[in-house]
N, C-alpha and C positions, 0 to 999 in steps of 0.2 A: 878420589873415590876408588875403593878396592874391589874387584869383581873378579872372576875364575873365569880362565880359560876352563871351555868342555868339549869333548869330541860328541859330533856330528856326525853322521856315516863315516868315511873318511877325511872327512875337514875336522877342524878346531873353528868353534863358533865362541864369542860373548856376548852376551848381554847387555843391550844399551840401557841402562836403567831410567825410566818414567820422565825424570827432572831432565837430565840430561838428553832426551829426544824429544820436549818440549822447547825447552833452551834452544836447538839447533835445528827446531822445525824441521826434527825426522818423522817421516810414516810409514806403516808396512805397507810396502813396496817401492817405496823409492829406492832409488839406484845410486850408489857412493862410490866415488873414485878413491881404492886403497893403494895405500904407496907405502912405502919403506923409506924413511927421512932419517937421515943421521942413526940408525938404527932403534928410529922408531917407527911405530905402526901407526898409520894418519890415515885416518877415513873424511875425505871430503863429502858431502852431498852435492849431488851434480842435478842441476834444476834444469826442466824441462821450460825450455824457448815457447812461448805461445807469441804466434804470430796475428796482427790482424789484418784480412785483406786491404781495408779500406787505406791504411797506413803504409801497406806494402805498394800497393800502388799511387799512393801520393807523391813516392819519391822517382814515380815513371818522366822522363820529362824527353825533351825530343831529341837532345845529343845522349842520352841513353837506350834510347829508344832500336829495337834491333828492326831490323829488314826484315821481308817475306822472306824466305828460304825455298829457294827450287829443290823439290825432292824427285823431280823425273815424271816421268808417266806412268797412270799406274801398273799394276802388275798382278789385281788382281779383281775381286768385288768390292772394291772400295768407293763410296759411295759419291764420292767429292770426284 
């Protein structure tokens, strides 16, 4: 597919065209990793991690498990 580079303030912007950011499950505002490959221009889309507690702490187990940590006494109005 044929598309024009255009100047942007001082960038050069293109146009993702409609098919093409369906296909690749792009939206305005996601964020894409551009790179320079073999002297081409390659836009990844870089997806956003969603974590769930419930799962993050499934994998707590007791030889991962950290220690209390001495941080001293306190030093100021701190409530603990």
């Amino acid at each position: 597919m044929k598309v024009a580079v255009q100047r942007w303030g001082n960038s050069l912007a293109v146009r993702i065209p409609k098919a093409i950011a369906v296909e690749s499950d792009l939206n305005d505002g996601v964020f894409v990793d551009l790179k320079l490959v073999g002297g081409k221009v390659v836009l990844v889309p870089l997806r956003v991690r969603r974590y769930n507690l419930g799962a993050l702490l499934a994998k707590v187990k007791a030889d991962n498990l950290h220690h209390e940590a001495e941080t001293g006494n306190p030093v100021g109005k701190e409530p603990w």
